[in-house]
Structure formats: C-alpha cells, structure tokens
TORKOL-4160 file (C-alpha; in steps of 0.2 Angstrom, whole numbers, padded with zeros to 4 digits, m for minus):
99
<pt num="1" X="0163" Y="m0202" Z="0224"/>
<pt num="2" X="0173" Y="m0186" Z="0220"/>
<pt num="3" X="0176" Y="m0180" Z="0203"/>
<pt num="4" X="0185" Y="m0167" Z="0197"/>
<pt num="5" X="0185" Y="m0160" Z="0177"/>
<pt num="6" X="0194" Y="m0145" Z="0169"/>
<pt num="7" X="0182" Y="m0131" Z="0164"/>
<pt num="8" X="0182" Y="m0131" Z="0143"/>
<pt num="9" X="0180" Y="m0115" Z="0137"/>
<pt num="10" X="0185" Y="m0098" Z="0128"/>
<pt num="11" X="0181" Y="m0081" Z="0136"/>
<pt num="12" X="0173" Y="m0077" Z="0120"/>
<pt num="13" X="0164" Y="m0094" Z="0117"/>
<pt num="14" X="0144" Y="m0094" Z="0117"/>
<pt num="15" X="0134" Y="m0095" Z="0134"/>
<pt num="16" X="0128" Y="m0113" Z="0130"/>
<pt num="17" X="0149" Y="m0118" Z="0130"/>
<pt num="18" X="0149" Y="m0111" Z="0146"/>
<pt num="19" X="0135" Y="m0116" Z="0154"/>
<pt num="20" X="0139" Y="m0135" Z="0145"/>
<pt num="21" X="0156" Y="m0134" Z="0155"/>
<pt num="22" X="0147" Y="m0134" Z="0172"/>
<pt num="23" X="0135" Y="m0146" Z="0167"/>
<pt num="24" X="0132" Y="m0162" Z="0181"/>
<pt num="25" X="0142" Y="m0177" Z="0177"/>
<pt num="26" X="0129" Y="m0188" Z="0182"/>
<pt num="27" X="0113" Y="m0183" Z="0177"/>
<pt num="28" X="0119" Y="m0169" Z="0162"/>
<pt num="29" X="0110" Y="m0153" Z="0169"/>
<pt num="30" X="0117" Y="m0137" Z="0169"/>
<pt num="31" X="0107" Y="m0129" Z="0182"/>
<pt num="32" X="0117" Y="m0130" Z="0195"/>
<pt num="33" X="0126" Y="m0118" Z="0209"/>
<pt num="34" X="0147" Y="m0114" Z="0210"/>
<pt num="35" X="0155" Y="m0108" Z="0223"/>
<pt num="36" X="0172" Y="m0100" Z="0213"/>
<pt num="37" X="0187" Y="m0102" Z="0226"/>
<pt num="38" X="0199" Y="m0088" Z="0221"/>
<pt num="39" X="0211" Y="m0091" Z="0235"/>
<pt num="40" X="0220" Y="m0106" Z="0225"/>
<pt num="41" X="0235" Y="m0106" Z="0214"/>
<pt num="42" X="0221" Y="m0110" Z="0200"/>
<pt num="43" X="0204" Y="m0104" Z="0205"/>
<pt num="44" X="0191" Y="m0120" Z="0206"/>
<pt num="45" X="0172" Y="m0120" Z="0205"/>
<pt num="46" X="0165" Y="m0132" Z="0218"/>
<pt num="47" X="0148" Y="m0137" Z="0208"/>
<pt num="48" X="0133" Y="m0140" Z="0216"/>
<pt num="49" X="0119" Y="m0150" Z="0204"/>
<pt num="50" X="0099" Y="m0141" Z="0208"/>
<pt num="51" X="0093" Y="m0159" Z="0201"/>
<pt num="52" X="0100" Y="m0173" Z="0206"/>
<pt num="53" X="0114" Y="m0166" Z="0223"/>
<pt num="54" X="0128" Y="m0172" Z="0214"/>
<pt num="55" X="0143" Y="m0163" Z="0218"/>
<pt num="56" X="0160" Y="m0161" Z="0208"/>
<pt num="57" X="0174" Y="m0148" Z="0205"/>
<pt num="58" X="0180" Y="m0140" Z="0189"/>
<pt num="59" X="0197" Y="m0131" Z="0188"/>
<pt num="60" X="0196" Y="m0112" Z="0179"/>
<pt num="61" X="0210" Y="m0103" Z="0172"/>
<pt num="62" X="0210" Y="m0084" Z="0172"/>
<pt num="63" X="0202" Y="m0082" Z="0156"/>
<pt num="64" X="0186" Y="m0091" Z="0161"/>
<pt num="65" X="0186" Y="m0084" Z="0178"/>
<pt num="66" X="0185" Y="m0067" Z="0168"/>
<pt num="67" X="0170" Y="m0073" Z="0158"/>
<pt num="68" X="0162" Y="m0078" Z="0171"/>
<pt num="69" X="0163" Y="m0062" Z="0183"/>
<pt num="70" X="0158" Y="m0051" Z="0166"/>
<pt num="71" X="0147" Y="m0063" Z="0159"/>
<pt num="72" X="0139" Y="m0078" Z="0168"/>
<pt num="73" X="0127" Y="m0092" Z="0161"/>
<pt num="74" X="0109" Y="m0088" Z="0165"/>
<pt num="75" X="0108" Y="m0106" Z="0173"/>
<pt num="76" X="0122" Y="m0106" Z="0182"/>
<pt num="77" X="0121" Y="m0098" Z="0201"/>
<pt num="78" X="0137" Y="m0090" Z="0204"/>
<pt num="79" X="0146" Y="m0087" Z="0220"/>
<pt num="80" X="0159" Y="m0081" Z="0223"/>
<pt num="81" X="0174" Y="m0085" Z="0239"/>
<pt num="82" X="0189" Y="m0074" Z="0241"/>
<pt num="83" X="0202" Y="m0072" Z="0256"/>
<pt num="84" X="0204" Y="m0052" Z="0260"/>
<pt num="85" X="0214" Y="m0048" Z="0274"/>
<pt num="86" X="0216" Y="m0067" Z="0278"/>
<pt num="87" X="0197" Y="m0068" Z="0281"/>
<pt num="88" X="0186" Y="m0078" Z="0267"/>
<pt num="89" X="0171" Y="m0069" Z="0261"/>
<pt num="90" X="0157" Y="m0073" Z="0251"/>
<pt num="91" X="0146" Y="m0065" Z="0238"/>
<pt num="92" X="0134" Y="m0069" Z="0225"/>
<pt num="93" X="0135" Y="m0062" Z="0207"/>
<pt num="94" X="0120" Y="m0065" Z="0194"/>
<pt num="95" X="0117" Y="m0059" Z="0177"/>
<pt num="96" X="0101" Y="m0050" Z="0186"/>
<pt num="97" X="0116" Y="m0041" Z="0195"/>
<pt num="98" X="0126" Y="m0034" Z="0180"/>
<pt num="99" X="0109" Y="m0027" Z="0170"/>
C-alpha cells in the first residue's frame, strides 16, 4: 500500500516537529532513512521506517528542504538525490557532517 503525506513543518520549528514529520505511519517511529529527490517540481522525501520496512513519501516545500540541508533531526538519516548534468547523484548528509 502506498501512502503519501505533506511534511508539517516551519524552518524554525523544533527538532522534535521535524523529526515528528518523518515519523512511520504504521508503527509511529521517527528513525527512519529519506532519500530527498530534488529533481521534482516539489522536492519529495521517499521514507524508509528502520523498525518496521514500511515505506511512504512526504512532499517538502523549499522551506523545509532548507531546514533540513542546515539542520537535520538527529534521527532522521538524510540522503540526498539530485540530477547534475542530466546524471542523478547521491549523497549523505548527517548532523555528524555539519559539526
């Protein structure tokens, strides 16, 4: 079954908020892996649960895609997908990574 959701919110709002907003469907935990797609008109986070495998996809608007590449949930693993030069590439991005 496919589920999609609409990330809820602020760039300024608390880490928990964040991390909430990525929190599995199914089973409610927030660990969890998201690969961010940037090439889309809106960039989308395809969501990965570490507990239960349950995958879903929550949409992002430039706002939270700036909070996230400045400031991202300790519990959320981050990756990143992006087209440059009409080739996709992948990185990883971490809180580790921005200390």
């Amino acid at each position: 079954m496919a589920y999609e959701d609409v990330a809820r919110f602020r760039s300024d709002d608390d880490e928990a908020l964040v991390s909430g907003a990525f929190a599995c469907p199914w089973c409610l935990h927030d660990d969890c892996s998201v690969l961010v797609d940037e090439g889309d008109v809106l960039p989308v986070g395809s969501c990965l649960c570490a507990v239960c495998d349950a995958r879903w996809t929550v949409h992002l608007d430039a706002g939270q895609l700036l909070r996230l590449s400045l400031d991202p949930p300790p519990s959320v693993w981050l990756r990143w997908s992006a087209r440059v030069g009409g080739l996709r590439q992948l990185w990883d991005l971490g809180a580790d990574d921005l200390a």
